[in-house]
Backbone as JSON, one array per atom type, in Angstrom:
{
  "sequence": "XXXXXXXXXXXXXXXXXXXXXXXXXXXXXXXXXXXXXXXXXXXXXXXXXXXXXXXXXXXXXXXXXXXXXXXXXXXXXXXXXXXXXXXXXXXXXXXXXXXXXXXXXXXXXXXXXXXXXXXXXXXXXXXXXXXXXXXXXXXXXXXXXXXXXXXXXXXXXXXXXXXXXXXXXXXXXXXXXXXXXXXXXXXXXXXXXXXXXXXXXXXXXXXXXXXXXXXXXXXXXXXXXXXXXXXXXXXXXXXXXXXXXXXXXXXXXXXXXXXXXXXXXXXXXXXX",
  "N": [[-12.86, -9.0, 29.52], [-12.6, -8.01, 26.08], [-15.18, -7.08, 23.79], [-15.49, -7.56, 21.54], [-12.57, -7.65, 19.92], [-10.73, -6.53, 17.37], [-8.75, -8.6, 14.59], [-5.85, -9.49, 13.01], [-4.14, -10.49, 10.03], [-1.03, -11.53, 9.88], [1.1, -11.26, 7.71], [3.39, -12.59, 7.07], [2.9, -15.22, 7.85], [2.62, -16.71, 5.73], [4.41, -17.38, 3.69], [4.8, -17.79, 1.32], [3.47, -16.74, -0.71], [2.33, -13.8, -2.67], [1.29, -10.98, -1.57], [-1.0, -9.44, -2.29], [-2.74, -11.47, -2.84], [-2.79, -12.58, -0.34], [-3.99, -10.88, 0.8], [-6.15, -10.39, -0.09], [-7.4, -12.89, 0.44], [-7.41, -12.85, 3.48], [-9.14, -11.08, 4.17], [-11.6, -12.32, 2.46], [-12.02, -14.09, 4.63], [-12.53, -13.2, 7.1], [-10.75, -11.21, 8.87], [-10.45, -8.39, 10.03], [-7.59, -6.52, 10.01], [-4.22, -6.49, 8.33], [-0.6, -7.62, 8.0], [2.1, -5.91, 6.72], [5.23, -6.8, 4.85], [8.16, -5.31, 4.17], [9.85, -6.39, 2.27], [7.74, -7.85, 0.88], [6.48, -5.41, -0.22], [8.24, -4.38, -1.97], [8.4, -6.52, -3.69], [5.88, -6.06, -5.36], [5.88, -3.69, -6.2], [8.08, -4.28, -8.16], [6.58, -5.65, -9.57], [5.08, -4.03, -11.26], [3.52, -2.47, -10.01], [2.54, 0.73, -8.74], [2.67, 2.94, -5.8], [-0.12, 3.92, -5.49], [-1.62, 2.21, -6.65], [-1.31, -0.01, -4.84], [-2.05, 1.54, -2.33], [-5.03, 1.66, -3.17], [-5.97, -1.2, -3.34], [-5.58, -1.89, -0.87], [-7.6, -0.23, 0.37], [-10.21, -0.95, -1.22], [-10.18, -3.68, -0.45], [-11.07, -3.95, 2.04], [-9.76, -3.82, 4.12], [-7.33, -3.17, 7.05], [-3.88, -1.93, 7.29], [-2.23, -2.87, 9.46], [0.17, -3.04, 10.85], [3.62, -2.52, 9.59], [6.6, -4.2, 8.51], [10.07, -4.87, 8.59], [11.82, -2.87, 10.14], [15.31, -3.47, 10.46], [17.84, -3.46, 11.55], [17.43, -1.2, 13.08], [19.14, -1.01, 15.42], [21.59, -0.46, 14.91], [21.83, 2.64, 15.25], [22.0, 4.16, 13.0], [20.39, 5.47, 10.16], [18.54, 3.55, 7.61], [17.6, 2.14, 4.67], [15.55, 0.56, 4.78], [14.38, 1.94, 6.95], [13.7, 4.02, 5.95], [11.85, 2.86, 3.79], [10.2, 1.54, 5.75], [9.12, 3.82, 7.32], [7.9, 5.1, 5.63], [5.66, 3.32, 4.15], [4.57, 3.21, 6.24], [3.01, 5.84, 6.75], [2.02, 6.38, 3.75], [-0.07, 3.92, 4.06], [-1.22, 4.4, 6.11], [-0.58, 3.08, 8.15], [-0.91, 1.46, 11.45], [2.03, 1.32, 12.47], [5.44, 0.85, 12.48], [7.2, -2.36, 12.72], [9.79, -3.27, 14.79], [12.68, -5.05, 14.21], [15.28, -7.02, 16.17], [17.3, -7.83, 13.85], [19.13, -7.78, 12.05], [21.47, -6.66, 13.5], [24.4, -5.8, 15.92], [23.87, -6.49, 19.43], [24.37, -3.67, 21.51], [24.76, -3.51, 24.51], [22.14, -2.42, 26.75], [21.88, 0.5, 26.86], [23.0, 1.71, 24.91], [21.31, 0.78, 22.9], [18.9, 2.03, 24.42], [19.29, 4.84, 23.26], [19.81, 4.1, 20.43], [16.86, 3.21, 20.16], [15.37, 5.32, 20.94], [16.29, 7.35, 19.12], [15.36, 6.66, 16.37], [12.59, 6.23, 16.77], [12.3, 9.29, 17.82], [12.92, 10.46, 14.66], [11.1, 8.73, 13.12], [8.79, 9.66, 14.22], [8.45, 12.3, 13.66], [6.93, 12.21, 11.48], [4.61, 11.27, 12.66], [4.86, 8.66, 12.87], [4.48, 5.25, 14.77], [6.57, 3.02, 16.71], [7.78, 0.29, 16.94], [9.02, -2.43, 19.49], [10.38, -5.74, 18.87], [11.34, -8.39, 21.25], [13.13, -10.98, 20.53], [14.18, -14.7, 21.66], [16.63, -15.54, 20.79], [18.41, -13.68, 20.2], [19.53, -10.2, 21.26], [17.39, -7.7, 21.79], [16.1, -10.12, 24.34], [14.35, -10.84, 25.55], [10.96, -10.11, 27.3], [11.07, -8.03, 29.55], [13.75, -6.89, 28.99], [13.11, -5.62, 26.55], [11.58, -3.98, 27.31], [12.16, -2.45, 29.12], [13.81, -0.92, 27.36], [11.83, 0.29, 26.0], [10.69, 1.98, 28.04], [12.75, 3.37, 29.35], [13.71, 5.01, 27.12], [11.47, 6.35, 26.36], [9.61, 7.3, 24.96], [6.58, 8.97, 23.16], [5.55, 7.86, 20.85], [6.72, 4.8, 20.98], [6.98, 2.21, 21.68], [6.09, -1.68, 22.2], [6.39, -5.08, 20.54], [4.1, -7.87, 21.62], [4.88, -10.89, 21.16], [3.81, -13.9, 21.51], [4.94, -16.41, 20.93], [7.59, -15.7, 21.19], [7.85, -15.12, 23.51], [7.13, -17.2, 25.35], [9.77, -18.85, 24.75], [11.32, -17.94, 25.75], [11.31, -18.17, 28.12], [9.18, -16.28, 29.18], [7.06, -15.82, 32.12], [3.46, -15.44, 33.31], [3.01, -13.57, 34.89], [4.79, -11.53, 34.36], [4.1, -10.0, 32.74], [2.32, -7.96, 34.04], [4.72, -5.99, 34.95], [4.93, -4.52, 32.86], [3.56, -1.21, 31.14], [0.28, -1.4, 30.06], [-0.39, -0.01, 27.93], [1.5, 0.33, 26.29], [1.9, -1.41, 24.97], [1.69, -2.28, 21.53], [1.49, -4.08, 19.55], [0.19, -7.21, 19.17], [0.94, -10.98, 18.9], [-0.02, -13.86, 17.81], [0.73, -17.32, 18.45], [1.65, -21.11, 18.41], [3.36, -23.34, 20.45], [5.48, -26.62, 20.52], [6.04, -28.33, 23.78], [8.55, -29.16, 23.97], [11.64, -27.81, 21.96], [11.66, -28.6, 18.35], [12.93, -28.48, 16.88], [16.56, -27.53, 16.01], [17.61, -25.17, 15.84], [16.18, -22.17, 17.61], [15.66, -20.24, 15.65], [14.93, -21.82, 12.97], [13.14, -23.08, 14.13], [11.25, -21.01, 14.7], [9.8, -20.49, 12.43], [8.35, -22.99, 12.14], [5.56, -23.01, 13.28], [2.77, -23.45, 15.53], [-1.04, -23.39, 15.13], [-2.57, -20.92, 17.19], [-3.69, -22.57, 20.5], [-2.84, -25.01, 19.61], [-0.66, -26.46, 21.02], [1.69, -25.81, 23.59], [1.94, -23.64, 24.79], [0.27, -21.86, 26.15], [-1.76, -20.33, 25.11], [-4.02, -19.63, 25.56], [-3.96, -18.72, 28.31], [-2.41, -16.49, 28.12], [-3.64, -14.72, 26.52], [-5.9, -14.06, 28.11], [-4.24, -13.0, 30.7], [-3.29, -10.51, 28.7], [-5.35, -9.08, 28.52], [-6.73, -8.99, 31.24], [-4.81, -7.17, 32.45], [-5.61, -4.89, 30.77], [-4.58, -4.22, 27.71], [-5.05, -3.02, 24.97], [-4.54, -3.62, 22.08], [-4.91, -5.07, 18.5], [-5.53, -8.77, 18.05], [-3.28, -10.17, 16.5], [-2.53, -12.91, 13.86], [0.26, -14.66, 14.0], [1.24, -17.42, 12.25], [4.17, -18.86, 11.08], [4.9, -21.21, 9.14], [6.08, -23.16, 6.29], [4.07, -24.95, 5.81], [1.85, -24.03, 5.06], [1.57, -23.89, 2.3], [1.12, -25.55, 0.64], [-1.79, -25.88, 0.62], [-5.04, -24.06, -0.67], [-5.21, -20.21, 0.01], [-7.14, -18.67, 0.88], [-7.83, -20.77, 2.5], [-6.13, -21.1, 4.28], [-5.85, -18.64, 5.38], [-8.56, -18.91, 7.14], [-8.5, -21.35, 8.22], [-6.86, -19.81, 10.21], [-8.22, -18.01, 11.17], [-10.37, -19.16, 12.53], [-8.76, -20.17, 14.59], [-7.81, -18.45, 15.86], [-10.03, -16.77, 16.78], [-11.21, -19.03, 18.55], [-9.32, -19.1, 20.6], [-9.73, -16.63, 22.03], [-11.79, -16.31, 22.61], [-12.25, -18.43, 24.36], [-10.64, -17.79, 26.18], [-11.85, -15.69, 27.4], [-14.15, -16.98, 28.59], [-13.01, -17.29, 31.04], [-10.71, -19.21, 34.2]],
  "CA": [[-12.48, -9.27, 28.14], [-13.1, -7.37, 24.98], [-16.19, -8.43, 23.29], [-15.28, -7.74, 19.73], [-10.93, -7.14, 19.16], [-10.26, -7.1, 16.25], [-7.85, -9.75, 14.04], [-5.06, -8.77, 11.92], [-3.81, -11.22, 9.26], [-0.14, -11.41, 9.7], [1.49, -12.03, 6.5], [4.44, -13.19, 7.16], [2.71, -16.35, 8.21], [2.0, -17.74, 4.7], [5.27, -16.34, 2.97], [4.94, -18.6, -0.16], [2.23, -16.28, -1.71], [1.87, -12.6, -3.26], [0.76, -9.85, -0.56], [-2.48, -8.84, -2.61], [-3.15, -12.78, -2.86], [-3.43, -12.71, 0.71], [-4.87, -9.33, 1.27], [-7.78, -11.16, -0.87], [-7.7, -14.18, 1.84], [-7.42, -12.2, 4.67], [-10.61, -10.49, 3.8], [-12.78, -13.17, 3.0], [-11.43, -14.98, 5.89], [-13.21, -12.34, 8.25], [-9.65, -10.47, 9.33], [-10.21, -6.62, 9.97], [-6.66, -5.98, 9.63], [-3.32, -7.5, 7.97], [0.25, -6.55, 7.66], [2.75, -5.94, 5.31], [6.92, -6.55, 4.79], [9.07, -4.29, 3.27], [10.01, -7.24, 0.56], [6.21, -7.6, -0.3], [6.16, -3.98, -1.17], [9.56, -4.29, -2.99], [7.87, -6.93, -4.68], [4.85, -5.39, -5.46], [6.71, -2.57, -6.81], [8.79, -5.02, -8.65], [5.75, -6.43, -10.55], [4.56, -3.22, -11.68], [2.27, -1.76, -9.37], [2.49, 2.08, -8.33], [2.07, 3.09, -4.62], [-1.14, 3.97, -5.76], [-2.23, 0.85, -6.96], [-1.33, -0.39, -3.3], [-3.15, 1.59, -1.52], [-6.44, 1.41, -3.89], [-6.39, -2.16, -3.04], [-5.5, -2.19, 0.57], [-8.47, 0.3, 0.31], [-10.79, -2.28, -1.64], [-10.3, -5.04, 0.59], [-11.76, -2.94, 3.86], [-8.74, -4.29, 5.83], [-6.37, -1.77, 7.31], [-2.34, -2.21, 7.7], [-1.64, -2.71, 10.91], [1.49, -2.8, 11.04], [5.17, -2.92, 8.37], [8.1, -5.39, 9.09], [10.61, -4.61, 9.76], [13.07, -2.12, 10.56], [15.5, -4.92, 11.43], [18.92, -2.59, 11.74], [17.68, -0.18, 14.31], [19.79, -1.05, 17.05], [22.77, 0.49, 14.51], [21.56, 4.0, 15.72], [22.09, 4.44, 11.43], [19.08, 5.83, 9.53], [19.03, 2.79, 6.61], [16.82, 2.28, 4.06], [14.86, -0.51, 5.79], [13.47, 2.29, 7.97], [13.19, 4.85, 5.34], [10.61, 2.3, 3.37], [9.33, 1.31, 6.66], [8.27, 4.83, 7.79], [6.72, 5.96, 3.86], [4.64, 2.44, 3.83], [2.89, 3.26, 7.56], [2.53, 7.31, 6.25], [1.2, 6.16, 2.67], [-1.41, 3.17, 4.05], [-2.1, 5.03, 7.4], [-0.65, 1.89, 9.2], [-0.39, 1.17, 12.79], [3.72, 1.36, 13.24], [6.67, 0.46, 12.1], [8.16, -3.16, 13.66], [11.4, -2.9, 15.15], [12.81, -6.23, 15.3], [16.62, -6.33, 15.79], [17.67, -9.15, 13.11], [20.8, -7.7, 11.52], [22.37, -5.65, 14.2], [24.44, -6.38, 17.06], [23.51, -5.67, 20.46], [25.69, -3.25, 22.29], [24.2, -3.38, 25.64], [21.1, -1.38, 27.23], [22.15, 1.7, 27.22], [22.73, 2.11, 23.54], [20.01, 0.27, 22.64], [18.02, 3.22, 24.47], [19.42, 5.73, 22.33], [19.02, 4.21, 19.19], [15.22, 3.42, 19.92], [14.88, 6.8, 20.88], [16.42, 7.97, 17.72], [14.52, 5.92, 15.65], [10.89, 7.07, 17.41], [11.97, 10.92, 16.81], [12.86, 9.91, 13.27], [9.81, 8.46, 12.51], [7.53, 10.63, 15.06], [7.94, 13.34, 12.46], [6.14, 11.72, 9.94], [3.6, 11.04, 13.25], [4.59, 6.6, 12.79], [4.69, 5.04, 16.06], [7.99, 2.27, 16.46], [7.04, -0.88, 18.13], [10.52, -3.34, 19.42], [10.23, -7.11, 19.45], [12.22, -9.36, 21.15], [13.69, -12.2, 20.07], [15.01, -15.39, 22.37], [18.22, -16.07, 20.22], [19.51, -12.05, 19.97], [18.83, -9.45, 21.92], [16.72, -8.03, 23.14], [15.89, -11.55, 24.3], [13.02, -11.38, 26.45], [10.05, -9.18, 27.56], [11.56, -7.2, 30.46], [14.64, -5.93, 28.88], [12.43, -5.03, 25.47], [10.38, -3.32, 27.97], [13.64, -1.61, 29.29], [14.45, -0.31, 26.51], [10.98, 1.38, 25.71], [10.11, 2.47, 29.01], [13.97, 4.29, 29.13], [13.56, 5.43, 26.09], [10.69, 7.28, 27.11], [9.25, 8.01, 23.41], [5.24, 8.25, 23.17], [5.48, 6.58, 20.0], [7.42, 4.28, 21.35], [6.25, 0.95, 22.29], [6.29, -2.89, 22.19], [5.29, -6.03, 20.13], [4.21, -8.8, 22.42], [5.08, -12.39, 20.84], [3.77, -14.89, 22.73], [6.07, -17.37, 20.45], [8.85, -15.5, 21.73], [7.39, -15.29, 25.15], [7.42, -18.58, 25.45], [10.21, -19.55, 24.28], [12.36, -16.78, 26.13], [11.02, -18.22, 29.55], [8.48, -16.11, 29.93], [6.26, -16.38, 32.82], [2.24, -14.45, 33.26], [3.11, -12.32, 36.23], [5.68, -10.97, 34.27], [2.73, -8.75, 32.06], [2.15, -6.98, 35.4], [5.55, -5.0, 35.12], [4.81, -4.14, 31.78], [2.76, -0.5, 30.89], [-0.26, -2.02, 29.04], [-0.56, 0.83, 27.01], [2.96, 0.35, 25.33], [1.93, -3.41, 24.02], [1.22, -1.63, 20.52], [1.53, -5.17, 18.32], [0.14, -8.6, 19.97], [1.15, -11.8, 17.37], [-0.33, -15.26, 18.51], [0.98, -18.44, 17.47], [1.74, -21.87, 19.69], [4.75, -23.98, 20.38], [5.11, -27.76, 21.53], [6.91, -28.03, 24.51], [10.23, -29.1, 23.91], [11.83, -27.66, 20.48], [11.79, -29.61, 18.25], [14.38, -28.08, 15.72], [18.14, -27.45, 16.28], [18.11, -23.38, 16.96], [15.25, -21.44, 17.41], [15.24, -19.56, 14.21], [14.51, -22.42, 12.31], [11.84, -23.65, 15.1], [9.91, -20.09, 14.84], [9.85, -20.82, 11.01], [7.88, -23.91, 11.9], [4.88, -22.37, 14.16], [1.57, -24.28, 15.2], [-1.72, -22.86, 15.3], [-3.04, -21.05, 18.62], [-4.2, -23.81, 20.35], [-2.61, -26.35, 19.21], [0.33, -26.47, 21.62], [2.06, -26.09, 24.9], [2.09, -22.2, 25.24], [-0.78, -21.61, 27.08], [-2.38, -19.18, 24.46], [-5.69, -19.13, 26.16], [-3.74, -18.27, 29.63], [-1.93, -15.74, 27.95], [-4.67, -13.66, 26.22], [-6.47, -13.91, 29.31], [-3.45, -11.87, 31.18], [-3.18, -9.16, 28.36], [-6.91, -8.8, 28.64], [-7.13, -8.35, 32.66], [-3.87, -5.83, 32.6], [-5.85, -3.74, 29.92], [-4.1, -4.66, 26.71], [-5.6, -2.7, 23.65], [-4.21, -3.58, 20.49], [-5.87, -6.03, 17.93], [-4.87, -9.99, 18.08], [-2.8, -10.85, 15.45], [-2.24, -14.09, 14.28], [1.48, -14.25, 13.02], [1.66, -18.47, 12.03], [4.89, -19.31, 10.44], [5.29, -22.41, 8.46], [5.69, -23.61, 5.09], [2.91, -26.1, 5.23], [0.89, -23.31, 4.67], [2.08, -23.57, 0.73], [0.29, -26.62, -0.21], [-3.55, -25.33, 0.54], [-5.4, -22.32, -0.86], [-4.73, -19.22, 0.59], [-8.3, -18.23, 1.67], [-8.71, -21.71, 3.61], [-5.41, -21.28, 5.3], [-6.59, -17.78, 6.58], [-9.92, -19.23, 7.27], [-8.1, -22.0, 9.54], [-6.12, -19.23, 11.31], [-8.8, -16.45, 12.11], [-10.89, -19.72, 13.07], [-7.95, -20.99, 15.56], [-7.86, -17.09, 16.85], [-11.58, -17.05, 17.18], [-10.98, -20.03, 19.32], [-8.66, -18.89, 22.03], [-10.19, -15.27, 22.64], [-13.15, -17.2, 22.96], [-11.91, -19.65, 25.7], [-9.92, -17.03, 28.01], [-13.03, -14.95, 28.22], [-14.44, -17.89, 29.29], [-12.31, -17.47, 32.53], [-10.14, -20.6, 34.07]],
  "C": [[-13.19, -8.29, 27.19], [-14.22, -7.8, 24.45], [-16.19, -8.47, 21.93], [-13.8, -7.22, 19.14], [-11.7, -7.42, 17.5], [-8.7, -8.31, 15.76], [-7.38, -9.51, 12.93], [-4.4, -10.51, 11.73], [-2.11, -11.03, 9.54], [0.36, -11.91, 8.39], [2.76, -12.44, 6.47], [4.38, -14.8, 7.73], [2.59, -17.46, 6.95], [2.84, -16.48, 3.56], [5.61, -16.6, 1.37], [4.36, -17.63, -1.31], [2.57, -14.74, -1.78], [1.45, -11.52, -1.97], [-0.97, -9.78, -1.47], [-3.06, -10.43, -2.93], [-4.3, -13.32, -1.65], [-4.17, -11.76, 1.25], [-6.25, -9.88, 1.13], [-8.73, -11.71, 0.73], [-8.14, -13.88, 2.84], [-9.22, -11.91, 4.98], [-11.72, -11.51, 4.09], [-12.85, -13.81, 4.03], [-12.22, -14.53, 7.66], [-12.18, -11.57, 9.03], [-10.32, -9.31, 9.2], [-8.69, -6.05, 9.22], [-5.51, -6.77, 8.75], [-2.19, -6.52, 7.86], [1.23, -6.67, 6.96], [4.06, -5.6, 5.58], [7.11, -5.66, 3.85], [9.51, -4.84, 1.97], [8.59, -7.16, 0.15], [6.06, -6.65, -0.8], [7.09, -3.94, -2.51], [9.35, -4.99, -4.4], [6.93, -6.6, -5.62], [5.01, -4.05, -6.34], [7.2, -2.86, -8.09], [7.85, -5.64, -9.83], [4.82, -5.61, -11.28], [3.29, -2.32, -11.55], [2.98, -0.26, -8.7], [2.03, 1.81, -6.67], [0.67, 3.32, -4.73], [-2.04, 2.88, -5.7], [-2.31, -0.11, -5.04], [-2.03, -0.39, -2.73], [-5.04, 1.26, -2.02], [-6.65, -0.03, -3.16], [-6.32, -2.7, -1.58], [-7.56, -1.95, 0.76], [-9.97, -0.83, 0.36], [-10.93, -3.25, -1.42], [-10.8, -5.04, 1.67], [-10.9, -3.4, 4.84], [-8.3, -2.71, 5.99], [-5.37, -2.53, 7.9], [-2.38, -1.79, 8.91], [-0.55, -2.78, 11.68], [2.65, -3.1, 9.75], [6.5, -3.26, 9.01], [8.67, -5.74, 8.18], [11.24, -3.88, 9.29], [14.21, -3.09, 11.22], [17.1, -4.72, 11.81], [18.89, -1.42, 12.45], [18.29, 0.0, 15.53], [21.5, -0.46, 16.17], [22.93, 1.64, 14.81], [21.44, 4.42, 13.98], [20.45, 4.5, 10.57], [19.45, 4.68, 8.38], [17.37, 2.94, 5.97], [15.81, 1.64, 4.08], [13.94, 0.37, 6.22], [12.84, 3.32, 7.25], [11.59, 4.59, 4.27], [9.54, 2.14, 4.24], [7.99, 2.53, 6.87], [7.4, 5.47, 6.52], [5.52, 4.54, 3.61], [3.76, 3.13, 5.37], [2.46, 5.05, 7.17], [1.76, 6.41, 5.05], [-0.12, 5.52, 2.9], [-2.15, 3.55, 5.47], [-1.93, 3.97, 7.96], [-0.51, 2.43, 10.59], [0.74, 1.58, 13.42], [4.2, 1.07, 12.69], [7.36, -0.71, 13.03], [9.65, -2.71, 13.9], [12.05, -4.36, 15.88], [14.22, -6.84, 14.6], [17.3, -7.71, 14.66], [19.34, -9.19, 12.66], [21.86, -6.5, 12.27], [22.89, -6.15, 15.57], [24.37, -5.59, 18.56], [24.56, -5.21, 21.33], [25.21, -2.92, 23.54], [22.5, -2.19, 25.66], [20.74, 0.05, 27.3], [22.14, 2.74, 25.58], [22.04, 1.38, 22.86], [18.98, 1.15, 22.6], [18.23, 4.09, 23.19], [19.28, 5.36, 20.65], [17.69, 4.03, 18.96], [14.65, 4.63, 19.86], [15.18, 7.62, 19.38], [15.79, 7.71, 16.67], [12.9, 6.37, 15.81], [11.09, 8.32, 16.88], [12.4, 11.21, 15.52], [11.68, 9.8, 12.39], [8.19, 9.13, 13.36], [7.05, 11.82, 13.98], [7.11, 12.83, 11.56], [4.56, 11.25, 10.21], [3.36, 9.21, 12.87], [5.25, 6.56, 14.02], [5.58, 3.99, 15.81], [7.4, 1.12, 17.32], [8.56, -2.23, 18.58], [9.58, -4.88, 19.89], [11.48, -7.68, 19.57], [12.28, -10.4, 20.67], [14.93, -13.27, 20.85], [16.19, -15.23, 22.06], [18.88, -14.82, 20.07], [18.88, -11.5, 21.08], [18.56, -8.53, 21.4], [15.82, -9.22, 23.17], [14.38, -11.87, 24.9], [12.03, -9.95, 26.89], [10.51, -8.17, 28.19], [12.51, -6.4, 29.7], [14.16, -5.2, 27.51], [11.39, -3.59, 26.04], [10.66, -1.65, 28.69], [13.96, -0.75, 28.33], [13.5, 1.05, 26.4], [10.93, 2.32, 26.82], [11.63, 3.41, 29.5], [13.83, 5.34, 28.21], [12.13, 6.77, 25.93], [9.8, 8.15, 26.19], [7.4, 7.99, 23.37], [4.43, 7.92, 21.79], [6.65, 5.53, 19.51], [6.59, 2.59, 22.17], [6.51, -0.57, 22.19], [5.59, -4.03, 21.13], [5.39, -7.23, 21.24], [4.08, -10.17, 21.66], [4.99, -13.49, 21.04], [4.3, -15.99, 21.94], [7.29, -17.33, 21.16], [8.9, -15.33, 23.15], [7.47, -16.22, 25.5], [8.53, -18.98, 25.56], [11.68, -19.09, 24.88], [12.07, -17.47, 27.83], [10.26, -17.53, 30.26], [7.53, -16.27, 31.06], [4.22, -15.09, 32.78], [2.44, -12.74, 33.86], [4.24, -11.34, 35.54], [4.92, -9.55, 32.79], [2.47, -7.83, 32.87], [3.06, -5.97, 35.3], [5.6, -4.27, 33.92], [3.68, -2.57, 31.6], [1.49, -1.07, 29.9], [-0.36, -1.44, 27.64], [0.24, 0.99, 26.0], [3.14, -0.6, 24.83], [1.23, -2.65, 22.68], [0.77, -2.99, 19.36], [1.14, -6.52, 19.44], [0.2, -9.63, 18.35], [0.87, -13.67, 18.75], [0.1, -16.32, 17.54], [0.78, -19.34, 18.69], [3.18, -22.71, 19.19], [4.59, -24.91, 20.86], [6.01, -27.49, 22.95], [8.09, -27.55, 24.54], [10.78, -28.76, 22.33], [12.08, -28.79, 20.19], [13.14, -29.51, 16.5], [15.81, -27.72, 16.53], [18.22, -26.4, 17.09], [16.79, -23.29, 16.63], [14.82, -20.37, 16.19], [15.03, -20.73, 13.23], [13.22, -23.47, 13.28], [10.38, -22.2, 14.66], [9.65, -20.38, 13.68], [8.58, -21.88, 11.01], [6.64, -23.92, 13.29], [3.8, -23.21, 13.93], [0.49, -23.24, 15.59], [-2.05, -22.53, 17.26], [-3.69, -21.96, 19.29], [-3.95, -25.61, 20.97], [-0.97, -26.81, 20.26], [0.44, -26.29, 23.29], [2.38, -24.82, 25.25], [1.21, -21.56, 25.81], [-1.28, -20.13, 26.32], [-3.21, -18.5, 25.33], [-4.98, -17.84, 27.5], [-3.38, -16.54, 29.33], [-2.62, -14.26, 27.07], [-5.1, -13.49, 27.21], [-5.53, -12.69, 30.03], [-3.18, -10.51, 30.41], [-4.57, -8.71, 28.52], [-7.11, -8.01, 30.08], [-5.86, -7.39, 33.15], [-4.6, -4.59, 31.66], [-5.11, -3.16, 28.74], [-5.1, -3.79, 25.68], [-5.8, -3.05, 22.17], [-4.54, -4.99, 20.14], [-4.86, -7.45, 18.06], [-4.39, -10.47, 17.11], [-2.04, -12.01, 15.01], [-0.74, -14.37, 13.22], [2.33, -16.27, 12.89], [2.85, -18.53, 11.42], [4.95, -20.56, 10.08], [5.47, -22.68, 7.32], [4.76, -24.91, 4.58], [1.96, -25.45, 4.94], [0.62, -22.96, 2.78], [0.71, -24.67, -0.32], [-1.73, -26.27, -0.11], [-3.68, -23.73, 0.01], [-5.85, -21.13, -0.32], [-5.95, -18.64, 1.75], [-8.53, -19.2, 3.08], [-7.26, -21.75, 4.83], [-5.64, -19.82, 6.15], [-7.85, -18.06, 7.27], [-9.47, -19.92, 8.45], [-7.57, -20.55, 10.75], [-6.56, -18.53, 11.94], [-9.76, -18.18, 13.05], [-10.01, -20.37, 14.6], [-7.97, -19.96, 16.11], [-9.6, -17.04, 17.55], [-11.53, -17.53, 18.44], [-10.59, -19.83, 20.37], [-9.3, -17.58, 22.54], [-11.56, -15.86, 22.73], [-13.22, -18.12, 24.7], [-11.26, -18.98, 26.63], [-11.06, -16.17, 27.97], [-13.81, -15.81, 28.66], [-14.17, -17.8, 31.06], [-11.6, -19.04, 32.67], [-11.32, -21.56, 33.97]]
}
């Protein structure tokens, strides 16, 4: 095990609030990193702040962007403007990557899938931003392997993966199935937990309603543990979704969440 990852703030976990609200939170909260949508900037923009102003305060907070979400039309092969913000927010704050996570596009098999990831990587390679694809149970790409497919086709070396253990879960993942994976190409890790059995209708309104690491039936612990002993790099980020996160103040709901991360990278270095 690592003996000091770092812990990136996802912000898309506590979507009620401001970006520089939570940037604050994040901070005091003890996060290293946090990361930032393409609407928060829009917003942010929108409320009369300069790119400047942005970065000053990314700056001023001592986090660092670790990643911008999403590119969520890259499986169109179509350069859109999604990716054109994407790739000028990870150049401007010196982030991590660019997500790539397919929301509004439909999947036309494996094959052209490759080619638009690839197009998308030497797109944004120029600019030296690395591309990271997450799956998603309910679209494709649905599950680890064929996300994995895509990159490892694709053959880009900034080209890589986010690993979701929400969507790992929830896709049927199993442990052993980290083994066929390059570790080196897991660029984004996002921890949350799930109860067993859903407990919403579809799964897009279940991920919406995410429990702390932990607190569930996804075998967090197990599952840090396996990116750990494959040789996993990239920082643990904790990407909660819910809107119960609205009613408390902002600092104490990052405070719960680095404390619930704490928690599990704590307990799989433990061993079983």
């Amino acid at each position: 095990m690592r003996s000091d990852p770092d812990f990136v703030y996802c912000s898309t976990t506590d979507q009620s609030r401001p970006f520089l609200e939570k940037l604050a939170a994040a901070a005091q909260a003890g996060f290293e990193g946090i990361s930032l949508t393409i609407k928060e900037y829009l917003d942010i923009r929108s409320a009369g702040f300069s790119d400047l102003d942005l970065a000053a305060a990314v700056d001023d907070s001592g986090l660092y962007v670790a990643e911008v979400s999403t590119a969520s039309r890259w499986l169109s092969g179509e350069v859109t403007e999604e990716e054109e913000i994407g790739v000028h927010l990870v150049s401007l704050l010196g982030a991590e990557g660019l997500n790539c996570t397919p929301l509004n596009a439909p999947y036309l098999g494996l094959d052209a899938a490759v080619v638009a990831f690839s197009a998308i990587c030497d797109r944004a390679g120029r600019r030296g931003v690395r591309c990271q694809v997450e799956f998603l149970p309910w679209t494709q790409p649905a599950d680890l392997q064929t996300a994995w497919e895509i990159v490892r086709l694709a053959d880009r070396s900034n080209g890589g993966l986010i690993f979701d253990n929400w969507h790992f879960y929830r896709s049927g993942g199993a442990l052993s199935d980290l083994r066929t994976v390059d570790p080196g190409k897991i660029f984004v890790i996002q921890l949350s937990d799930a109860p067993e059995a859903p407990e919403y209708p579809d799964l897009l309104t279940e991920t919406a309603h995410r429990l702390l690491p932990g607190q569930g039936a996804a075998d967090v612990v197990g599952t840090v543990r396996g990116l750990e002993e494959i040789g996993v790099a990239a920082p643990y980020g904790g990407e909660v979704i819910n809107p119960c996160w609205a009613s408390s103040p902002a600092v104490e709901n990052a405070s719960v969440l680095h404390a619930a991360m704490r928690e599990v990278v704590a307990a799989a270095a433990c061993g079983p």
